[in-house]
Structure formats: C-alpha cells, structure tokens
C-alpha positions as a Markdown table, in Angstrom:
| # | Residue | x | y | z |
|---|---|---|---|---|
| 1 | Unk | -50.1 | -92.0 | -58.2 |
| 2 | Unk | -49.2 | -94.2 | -61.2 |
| 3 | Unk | -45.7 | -95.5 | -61.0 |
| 4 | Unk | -43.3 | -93.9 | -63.4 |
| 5 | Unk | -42.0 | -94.3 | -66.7 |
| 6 | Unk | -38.1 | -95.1 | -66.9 |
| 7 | Unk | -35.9 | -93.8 | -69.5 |
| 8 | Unk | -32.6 | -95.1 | -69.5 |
| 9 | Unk | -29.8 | -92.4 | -70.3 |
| 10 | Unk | -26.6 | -94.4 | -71.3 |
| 11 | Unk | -23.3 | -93.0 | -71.6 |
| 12 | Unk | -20.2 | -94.1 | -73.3 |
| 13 | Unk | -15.9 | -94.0 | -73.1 |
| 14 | Unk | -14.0 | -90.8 | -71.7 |
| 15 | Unk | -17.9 | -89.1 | -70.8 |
| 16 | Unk | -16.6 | -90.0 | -67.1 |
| 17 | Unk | -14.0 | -87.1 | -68.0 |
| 18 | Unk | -16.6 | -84.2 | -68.9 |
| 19 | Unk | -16.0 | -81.1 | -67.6 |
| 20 | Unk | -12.2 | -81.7 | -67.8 |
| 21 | Unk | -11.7 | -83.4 | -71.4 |
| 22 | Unk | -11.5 | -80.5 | -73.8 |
| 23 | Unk | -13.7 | -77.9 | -72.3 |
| 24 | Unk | -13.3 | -75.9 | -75.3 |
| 25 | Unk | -15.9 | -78.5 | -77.3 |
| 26 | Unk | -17.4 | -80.2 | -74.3 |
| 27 | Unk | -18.0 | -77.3 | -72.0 |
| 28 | Unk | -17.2 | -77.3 | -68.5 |
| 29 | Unk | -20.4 | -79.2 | -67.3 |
| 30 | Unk | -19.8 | -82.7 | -65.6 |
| 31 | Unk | -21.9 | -86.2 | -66.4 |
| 32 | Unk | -22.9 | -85.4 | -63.1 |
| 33 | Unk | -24.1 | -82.0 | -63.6 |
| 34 | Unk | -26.3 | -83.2 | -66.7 |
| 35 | Unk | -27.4 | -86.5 | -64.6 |
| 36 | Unk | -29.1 | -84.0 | -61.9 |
| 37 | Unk | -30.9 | -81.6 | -64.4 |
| 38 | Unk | -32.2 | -84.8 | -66.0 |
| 39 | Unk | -33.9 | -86.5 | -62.8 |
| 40 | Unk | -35.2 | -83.0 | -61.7 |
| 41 | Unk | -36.6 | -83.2 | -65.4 |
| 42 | Unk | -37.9 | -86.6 | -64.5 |
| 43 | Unk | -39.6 | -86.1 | -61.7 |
| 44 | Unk | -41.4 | -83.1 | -62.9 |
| 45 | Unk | -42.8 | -85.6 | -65.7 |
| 46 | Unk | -43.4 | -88.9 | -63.3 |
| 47 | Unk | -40.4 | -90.5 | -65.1 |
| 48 | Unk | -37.4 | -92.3 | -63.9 |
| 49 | Unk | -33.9 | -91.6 | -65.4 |
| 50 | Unk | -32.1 | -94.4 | -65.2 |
| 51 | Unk | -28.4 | -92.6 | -65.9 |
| 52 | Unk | -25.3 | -94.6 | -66.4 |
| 53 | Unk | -21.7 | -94.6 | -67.8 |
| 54 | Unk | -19.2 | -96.9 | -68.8 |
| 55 | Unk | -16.2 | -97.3 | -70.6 |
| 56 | Unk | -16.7 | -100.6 | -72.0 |
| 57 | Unk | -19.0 | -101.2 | -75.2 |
| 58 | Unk | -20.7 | -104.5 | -73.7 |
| 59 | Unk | -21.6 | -102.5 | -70.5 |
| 60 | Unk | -23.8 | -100.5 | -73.4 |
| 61 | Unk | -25.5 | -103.4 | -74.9 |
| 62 | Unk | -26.6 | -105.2 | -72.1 |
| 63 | Unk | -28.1 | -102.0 | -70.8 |
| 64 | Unk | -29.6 | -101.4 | -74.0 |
| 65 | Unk | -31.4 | -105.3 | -73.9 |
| 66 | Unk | -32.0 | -104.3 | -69.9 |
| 67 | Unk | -34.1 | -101.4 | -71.1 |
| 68 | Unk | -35.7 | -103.4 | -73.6 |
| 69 | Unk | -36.4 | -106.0 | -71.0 |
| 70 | Unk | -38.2 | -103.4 | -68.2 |
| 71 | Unk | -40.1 | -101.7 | -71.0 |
| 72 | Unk | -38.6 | -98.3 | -70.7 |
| 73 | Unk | -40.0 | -95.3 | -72.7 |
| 74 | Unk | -37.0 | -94.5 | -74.5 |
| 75 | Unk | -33.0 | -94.7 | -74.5 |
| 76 | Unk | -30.7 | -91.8 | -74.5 |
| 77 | Unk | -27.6 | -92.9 | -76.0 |
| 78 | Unk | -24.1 | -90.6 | -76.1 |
| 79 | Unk | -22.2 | -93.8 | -77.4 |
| 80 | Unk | -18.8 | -91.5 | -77.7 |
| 81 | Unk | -16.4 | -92.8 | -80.4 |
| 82 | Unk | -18.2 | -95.6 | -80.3 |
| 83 | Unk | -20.7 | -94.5 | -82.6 |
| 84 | Unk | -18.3 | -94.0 | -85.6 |
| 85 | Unk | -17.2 | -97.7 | -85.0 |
| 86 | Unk | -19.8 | -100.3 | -83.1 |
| 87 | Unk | -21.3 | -102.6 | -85.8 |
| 88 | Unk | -22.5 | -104.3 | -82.3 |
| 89 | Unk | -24.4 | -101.2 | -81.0 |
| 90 | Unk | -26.1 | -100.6 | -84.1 |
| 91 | Unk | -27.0 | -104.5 | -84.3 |
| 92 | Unk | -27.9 | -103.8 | -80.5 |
| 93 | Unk | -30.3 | -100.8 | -81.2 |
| 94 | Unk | -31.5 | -103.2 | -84.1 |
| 95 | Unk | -32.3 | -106.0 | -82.1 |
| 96 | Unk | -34.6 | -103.8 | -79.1 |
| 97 | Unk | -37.7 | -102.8 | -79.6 |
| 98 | Unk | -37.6 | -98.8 | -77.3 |
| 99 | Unk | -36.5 | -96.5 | -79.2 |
| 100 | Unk | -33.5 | -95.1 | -79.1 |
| 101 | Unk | -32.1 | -91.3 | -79.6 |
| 102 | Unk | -28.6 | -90.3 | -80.8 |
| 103 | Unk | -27.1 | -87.6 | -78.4 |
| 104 | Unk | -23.8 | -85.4 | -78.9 |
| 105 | Unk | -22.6 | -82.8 | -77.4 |
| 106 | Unk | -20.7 | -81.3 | -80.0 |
| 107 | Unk | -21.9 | -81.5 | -84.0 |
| 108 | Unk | -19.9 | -84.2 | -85.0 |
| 109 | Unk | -20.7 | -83.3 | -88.3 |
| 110 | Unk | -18.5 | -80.5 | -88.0 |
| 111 | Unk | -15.7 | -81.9 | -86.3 |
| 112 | Unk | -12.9 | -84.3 | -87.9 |
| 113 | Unk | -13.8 | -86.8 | -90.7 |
| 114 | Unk | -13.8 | -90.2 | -88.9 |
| 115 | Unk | -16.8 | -88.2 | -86.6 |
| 116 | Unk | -19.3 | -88.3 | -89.7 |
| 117 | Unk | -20.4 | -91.4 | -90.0 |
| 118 | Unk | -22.7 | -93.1 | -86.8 |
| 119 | Unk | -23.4 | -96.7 | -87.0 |
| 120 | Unk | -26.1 | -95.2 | -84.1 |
| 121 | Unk | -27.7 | -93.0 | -86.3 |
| 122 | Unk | -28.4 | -95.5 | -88.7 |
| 123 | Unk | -30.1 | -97.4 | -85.9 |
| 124 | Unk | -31.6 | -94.7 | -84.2 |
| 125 | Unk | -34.9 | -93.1 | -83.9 |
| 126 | Unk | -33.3 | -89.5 | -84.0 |
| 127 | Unk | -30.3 | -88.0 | -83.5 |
| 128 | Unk | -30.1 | -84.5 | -81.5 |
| 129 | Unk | -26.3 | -83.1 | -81.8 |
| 130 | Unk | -24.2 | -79.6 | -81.2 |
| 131 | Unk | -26.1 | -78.1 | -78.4 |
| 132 | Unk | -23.5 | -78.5 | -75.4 |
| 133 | Unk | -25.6 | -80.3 | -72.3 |
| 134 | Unk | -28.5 | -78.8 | -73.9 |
| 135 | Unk | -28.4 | -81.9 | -76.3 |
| 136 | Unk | -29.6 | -83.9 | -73.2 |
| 137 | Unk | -32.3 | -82.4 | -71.9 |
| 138 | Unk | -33.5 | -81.8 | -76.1 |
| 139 | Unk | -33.5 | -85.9 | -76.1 |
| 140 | Unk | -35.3 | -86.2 | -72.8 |
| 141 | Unk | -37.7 | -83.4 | -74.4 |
| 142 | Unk | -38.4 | -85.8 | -77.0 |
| 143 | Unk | -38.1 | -89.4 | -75.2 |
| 144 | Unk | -41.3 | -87.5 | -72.6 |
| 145 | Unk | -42.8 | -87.0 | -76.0 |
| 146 | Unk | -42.9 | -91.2 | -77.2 |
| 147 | Unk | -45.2 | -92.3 | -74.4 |
C-alpha cells in the first residue's frame, strides 16, 4: 500500500473552547469532535490529517512552513480572529507553496464588520465558510480533490 498523503488541519485562538464558546454560532461540537470525523475521513482516502491547535499566531506559521517542508497535499486553516488581522499569515500562505483553504464555522460575512475582511482569503486557494463543522469536512472534500 502506498504511504499516505498528509493534510495538515491548523487551528487558531479560542477553537480549544468549541463546543462551550457561543454555542449559539459555533454549535455544540468540540475541536475534538471535528478532529475524529476528519481522520476517519482520512483513512478512508489513504490520507493523514495532521490536526493541530494553538493559541499563538507563530505556532500557525511554522506549521504552515512544516507543511510546506513535508510536502503535504493541502492546509486547512480556521485562523480565528486572526484572519481579520495577520499581515504575517497572509505573508505566510504567500511564502508556501501547498495550498491553503480558508475554513469558518460561521459566515463571517454575516457576522460583525471587523469579521469581513480575511488577510487569509487573500492568500488562500479557497475559502469554505457558514456550514457549522460541516465547513471542515467541505475543505477536506476539496484538499482530497488537489492531489
């Protein structure tokens, strides 16, 4: 069997807090929760998810250049509010060659003004938004789609 394909599936601030933090736009679903229907995703496919979380914007671009650097298929990216204010992401995203897809939970688009712009979606491949946890698995949908 060939070895498989690794998509990373990187996760920004106050996603630790899903299924607590405002259930009433982010659903009751945990990081957790999403992380297990993604590798049972994976392995169907012959692909390793390579999920993470952190809190801390640097955490995000060096695992953005460490997916660049193992030659992943594709990264998933829920940057948080840090896609409404990280010049360094996008110049991160910029800087990789795997693509890269925008995920939200919610529409940002139709949530409070400072949530409209994405310095991610600039840099991004795609963007898939507004579909609860759904959002994920659409971006793994697609990232199984790149190779």
């Amino acid at each position: 069997m060939a070895s498989p394909r690794k998509i990373f599936v990187l996760n920004g601030p106050n996603l630790n807090l899903l299924g607590t933090r405002e259930p009433e736009i982010y659903g009751y679903d945990t990081l957790d929760d999403i992380a297990d229907r993604m590798e049972d995703e994976g392995r169907r496919a012959n692909t390793e998810i390579d999920f993470r979380q952190s809190n801390h914007e640097g955490h995000l671009i060096d695992w953005l250049h460490e997916a660049n650097a193992e030659g992943a298929v594709a990264v998933i990216l829920n940057a948080g509010a840090f896609t409404h204010t990280s010049v360094a992401l996008y110049d991160a995203i910029k800087a990789i060659t795997v693509p890269v897809i925008e995920v939200h939970i919610s529409n940002p688009a139709k949530r409070e003004s400072f949530r409209h712009h994405s310095y991610i979606g600039m840099a991004a491949k795609g963007t898939i938004a507004g579909f609860g946890p759904t959002s994920y698995m659409l971006a793994l949908e697609a990232a199984l789609e790149m190779d």
